[in-house]
C-alpha positions as CSV (number, residue, x, y, z in Angstrom):
1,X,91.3,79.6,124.7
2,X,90.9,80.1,120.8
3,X,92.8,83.1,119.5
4,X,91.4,84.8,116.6
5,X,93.5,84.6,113.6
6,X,93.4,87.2,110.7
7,X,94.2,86.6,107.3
8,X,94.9,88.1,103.7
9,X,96.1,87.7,100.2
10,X,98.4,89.3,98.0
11,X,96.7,89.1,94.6
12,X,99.0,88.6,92.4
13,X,97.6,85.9,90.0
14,X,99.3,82.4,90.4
15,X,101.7,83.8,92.3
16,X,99.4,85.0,95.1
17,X,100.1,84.0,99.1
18,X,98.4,84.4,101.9
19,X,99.2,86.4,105.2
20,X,98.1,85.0,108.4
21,X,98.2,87.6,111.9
22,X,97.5,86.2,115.4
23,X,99.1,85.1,118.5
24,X,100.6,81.6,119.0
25,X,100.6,80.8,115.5
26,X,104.6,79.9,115.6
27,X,104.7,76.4,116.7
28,X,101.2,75.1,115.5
29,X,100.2,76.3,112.6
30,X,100.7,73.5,110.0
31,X,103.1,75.1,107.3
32,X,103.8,71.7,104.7
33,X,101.1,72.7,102.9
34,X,103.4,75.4,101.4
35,X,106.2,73.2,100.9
36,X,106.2,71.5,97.7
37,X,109.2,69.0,98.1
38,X,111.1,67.2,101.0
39,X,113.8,69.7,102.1
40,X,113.1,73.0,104.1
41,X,116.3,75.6,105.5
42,X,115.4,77.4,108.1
43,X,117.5,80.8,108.2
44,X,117.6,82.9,111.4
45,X,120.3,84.0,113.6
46,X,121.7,84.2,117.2
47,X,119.4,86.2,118.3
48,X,116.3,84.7,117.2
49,X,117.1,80.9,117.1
50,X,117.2,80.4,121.0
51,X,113.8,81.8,121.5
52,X,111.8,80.6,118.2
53,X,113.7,78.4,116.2
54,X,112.4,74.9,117.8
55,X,108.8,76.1,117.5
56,X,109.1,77.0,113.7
57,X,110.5,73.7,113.4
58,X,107.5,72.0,114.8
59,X,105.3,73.9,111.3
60,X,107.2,71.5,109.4
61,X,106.6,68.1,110.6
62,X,107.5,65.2,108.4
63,X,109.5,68.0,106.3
64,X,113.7,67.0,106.3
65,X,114.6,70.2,108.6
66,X,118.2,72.2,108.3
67,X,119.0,75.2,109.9
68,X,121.7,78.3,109.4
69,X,122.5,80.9,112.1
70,X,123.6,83.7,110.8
71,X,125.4,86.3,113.1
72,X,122.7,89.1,113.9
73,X,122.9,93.0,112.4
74,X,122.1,95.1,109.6
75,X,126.3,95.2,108.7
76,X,125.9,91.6,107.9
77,X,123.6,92.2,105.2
78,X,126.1,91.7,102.7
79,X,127.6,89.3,100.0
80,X,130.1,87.2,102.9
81,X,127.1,86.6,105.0
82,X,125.0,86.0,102.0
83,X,127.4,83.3,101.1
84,X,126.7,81.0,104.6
85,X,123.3,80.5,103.1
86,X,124.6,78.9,100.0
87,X,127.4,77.3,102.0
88,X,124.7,75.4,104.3
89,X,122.4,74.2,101.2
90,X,125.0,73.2,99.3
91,X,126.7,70.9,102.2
92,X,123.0,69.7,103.0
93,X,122.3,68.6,99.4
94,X,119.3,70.8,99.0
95,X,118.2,70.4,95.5
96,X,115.9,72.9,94.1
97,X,112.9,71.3,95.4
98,X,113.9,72.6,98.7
99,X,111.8,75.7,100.7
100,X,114.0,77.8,102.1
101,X,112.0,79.7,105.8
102,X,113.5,83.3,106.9
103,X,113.1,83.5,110.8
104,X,114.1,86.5,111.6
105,X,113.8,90.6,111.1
106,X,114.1,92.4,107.8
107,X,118.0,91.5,107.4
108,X,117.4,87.8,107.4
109,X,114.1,88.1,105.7
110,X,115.6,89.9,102.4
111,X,118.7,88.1,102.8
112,X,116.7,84.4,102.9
113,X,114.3,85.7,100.0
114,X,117.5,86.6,97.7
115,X,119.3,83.4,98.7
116,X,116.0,82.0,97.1
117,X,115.9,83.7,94.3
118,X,119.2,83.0,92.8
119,X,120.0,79.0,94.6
120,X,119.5,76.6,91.4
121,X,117.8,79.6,89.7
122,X,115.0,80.1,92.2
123,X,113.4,78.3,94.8
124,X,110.3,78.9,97.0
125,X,110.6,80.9,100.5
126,X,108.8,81.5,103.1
127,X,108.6,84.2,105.6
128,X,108.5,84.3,109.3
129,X,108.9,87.8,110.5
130,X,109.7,88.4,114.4
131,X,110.3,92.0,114.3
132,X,107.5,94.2,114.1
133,X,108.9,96.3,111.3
134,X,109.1,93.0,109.4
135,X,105.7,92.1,110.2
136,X,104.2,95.0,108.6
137,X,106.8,96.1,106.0
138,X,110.1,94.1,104.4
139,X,108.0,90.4,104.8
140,X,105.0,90.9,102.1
141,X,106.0,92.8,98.7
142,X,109.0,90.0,97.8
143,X,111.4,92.8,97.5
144,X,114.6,91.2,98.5
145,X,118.6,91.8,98.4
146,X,121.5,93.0,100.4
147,X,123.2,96.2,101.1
148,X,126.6,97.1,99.2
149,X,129.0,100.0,101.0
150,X,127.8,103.0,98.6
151,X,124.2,102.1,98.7
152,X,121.7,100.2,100.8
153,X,119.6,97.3,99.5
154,X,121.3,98.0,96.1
155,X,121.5,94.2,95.3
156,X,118.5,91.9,94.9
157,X,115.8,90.6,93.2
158,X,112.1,90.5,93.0
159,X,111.2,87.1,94.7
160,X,107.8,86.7,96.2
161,X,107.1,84.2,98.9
162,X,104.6,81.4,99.6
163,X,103.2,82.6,102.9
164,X,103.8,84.9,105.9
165,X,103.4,83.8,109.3
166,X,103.1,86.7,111.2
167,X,102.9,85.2,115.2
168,X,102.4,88.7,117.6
169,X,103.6,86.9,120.4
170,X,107.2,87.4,119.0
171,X,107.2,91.0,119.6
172,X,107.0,90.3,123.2
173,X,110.8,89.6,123.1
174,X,111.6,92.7,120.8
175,X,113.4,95.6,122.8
176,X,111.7,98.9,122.8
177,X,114.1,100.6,120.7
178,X,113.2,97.7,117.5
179,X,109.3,98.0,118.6
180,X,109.3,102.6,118.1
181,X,111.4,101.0,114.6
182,X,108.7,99.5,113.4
183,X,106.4,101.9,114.1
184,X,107.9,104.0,111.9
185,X,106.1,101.7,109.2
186,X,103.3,101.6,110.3
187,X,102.6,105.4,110.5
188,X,104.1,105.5,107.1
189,X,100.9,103.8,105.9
190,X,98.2,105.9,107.6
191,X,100.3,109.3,105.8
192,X,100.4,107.8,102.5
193,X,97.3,106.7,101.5
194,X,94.7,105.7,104.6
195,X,93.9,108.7,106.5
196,X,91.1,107.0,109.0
197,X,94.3,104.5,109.7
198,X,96.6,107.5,110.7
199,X,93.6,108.7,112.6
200,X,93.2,105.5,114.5
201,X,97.3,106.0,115.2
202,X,96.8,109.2,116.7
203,X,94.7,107.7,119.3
204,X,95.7,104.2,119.9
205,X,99.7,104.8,119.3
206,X,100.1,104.6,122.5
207,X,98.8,100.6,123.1
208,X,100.8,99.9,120.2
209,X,104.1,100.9,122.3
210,X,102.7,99.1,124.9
211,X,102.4,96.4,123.0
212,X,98.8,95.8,123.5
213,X,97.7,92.1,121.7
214,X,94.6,93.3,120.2
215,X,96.0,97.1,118.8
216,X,99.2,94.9,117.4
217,X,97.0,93.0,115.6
218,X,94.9,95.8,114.0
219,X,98.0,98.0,113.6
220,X,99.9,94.8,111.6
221,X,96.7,93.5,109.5
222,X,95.9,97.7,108.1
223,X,99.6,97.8,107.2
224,X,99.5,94.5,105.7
225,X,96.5,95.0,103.6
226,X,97.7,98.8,102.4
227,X,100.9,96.8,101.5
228,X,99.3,94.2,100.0
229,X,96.3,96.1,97.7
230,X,100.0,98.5,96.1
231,X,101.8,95.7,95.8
232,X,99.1,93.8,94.2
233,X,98.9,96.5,91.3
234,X,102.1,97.7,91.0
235,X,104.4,94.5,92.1
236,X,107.4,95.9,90.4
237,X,107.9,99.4,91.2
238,X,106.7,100.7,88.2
239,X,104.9,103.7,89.6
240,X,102.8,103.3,92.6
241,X,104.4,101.2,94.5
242,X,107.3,104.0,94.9
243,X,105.0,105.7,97.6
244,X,105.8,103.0,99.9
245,X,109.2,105.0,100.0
246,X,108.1,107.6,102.5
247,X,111.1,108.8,104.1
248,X,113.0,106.6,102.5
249,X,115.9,108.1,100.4
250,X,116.8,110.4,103.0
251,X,116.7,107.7,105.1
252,X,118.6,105.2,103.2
253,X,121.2,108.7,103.0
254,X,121.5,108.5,107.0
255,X,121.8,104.7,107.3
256,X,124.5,104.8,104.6
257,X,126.1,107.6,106.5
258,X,126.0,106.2,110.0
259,X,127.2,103.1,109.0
260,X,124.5,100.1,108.7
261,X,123.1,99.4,112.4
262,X,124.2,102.4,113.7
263,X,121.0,103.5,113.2
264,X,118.0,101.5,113.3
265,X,116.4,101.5,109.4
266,X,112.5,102.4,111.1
267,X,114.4,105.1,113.0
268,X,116.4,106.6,109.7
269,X,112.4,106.2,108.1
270,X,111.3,108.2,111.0
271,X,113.2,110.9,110.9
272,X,113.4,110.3,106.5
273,X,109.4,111.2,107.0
274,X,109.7,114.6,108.7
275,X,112.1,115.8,106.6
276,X,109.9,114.7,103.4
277,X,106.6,116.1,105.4
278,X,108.9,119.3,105.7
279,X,110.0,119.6,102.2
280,X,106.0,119.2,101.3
281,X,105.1,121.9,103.5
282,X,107.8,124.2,102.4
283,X,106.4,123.1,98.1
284,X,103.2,124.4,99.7
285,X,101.2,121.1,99.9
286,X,100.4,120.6,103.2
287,X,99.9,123.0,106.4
288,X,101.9,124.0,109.3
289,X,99.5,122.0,111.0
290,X,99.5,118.7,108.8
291,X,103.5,119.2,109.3
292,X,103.1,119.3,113.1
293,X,100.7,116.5,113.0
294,X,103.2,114.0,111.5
295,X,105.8,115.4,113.4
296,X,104.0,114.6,116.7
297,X,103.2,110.6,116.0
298,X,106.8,109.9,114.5
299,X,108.1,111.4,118.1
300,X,105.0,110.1,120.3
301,X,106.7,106.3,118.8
302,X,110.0,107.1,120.0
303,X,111.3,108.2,117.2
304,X,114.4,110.6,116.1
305,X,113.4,113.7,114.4
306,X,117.3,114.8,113.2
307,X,120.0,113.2,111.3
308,X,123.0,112.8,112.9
309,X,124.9,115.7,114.2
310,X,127.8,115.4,111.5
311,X,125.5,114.9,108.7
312,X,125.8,117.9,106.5
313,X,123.5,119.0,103.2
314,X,126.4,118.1,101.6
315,X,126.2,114.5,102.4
316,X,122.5,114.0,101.9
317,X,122.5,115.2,98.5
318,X,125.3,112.6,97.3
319,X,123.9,110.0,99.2
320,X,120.2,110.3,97.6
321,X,122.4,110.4,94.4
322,X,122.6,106.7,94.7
323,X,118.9,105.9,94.8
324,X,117.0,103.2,92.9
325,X,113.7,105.6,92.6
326,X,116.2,108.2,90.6
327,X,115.8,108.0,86.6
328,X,118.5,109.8,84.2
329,X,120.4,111.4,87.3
330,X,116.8,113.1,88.6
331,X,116.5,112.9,92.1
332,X,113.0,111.4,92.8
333,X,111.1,112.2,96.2
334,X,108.2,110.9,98.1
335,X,106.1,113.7,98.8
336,X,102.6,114.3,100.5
337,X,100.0,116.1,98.4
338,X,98.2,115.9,101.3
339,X,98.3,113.9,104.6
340,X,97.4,110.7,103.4
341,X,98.0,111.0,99.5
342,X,101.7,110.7,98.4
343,X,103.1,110.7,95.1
344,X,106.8,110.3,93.6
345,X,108.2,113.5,92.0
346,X,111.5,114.7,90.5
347,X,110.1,118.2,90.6
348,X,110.7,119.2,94.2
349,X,112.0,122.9,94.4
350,X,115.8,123.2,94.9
351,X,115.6,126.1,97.1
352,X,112.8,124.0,99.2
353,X,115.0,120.8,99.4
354,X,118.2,123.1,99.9
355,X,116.0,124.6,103.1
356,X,114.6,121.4,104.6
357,X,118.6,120.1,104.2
358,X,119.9,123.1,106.0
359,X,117.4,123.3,108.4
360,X,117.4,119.9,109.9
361,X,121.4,119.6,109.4
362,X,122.0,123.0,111.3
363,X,119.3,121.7,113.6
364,X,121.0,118.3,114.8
């Protein structure tokens, strides 16, 4: 039976790629036409190359196929794993005519991407996401890099890719805990800047953890496109793009804080986007109820609404001191204006951020 496949572009001039979203695309759909020389590397790990490796194989027929398995986790984003990459193409002889291909979550995506970036000075990449949170966040954008002990995703490079293959039947292997992750994302677009999308959430969220083919498909194309039309103007980080950052610094703080892969980065976004939804309320620019609304879908996903119980204000505010969004030694926030209109600002009252802190560290 023929599966519907959906499909969009990252306009971004000469360097524009298109996203394709369906089931069973891994394994048939012809991906030469986005490799420009003889060599492709494969990157994935030992989690993913049992169950999808061979079939992303088979989109690069009559391509010279290598592979490198990385070992699987978020505390192996970092310059020794980094390194196997390099290791493998160097042994193969890839020249830079060679494609590299992440297979894999958001680890081995932003690792592959900044592999390609710097091998011989840049070479193109391709991504095949198998984690939902990949799917609709860390794949499109070509914001890649590793994590150094201070600070996560500190290291990298702009480096966008040539495609993304996004196959929904690869979520049907993802554990709960990774699918509630990613869902994190997702909601992140509806309270940012598409409010009939967040309405759509509060109704269907529940098929999404169900992991209904036909609500994946939706939920992964409107992320993809809200992704796509920022990135599109604002490919950089210049301005806009920083909303994408919901929940993000004081996640990043919790990640750093837990250790990387202790908790889950969708999980630290989670609860990163309550506390940011609190600070706003407490700034006075959204309601109790707009609060409570956000509140509600982050937890109805599975999602944490506390830091960790040792996490002190303390700790959040020198954690958030290493941010990339912070300019001079400001502290820059994602904020809602409103439910589904964020903005970046350095102008968050102390007293409200020293409450939200308090509150949600006294709380844990």
């Amino acid at each position: 039976m023929h599966r519907a496949v959906r499909e969009l572009n990252v306009d971004l001039g000469d360097r524009s790629y298109p996203i394709f979203i369906g089931a069973g695309l891994l394994g048939s759909r012809d991906l030469t036409p986005y490799v420009a020389g003889s060599q492709v590397m494969i990157v994935t790990n030992e989690t993913v190359a049992p169950l999808y490796l061979e079939k992303a194989e088979a989109c690069f027929r009559g391509k010279r196929v290598d592979t490198v398995i990385l070992p699987d986790g978020e505390k192996y984003k970092d310059w020794q794993t980094l390194n196997l990459i390099f290791d493998a193409l160097l042994a193969k002889r890839h020249t830079r005519k060679t494609t590299l291909v992440a297979l894999g979550g958001g680890v081995i995506g932003d690792m592959t991407g900044y592999a390609a970036a710097s091998y011989q000075r840049g070479v193109p990449f391709i991504q095949i996401p198998t984690t939902l949170l990949s799917q609709v966040d860390s794949s499109v954008g070509g914001k890649t890099g590793i994590n150094h002990p201070l600070g996560k995703n500190m290291i990298g490079a702009f480096h966008q890719p040539e495609v993304v293959l996004i196959d929904t039947d690869s979520l049907a292997t993802l554990p709960p805990r990774e699918v509630s992750a990613g869902l994190a994302e997702v909601i992140k677009y509806g309270l940012i800047r598409d409010t009939e999308f967040l309405a759509w959430l509060d109704r269907d969220i529940d098929r999404l953890m169900a992991l209904k083919a036909e609500a994946l498909v939706e939920a992964i194309f409107r992320s993809c496109a809200c992704k796509a039309d920022v990135v599109a103007q604002d490919e950089r980080e210049g301005g806009l793009r920083a909303i994408l950052n919901l929940g993000h610094t004081f996640g990043h703080a919790i990640e750093t804080f837990a250790g990387y892969g202790n908790w889950l980065h969708g999980e630290a976004v989670g609860t990163g986007m309550i506390m940011a939804a609190d600070l706003s309320r407490r700034d006075g620019m959204i309601s109790e109820a707009d609060f409570q609304r956000c509140r509600a879908l982050i937890l109805r996903a599975g999602l944490p609404a506390l830091p960790p119980r040792e996490m002190t204000p303390a700790d959040f505010m020198e954690l958030m001191s290493v941010d990339k969004k912070n300019v001079d030694g400001a502290l820059r926030l994602v904020l809602l204006r409103a439910v589904g209109d964020a903005f970046v600002t350095a102008d968050a009252k102390p007293g409200s951020l020293a409450a939200t802190l308090n509150e949600f560290c006294r709380s844990a």
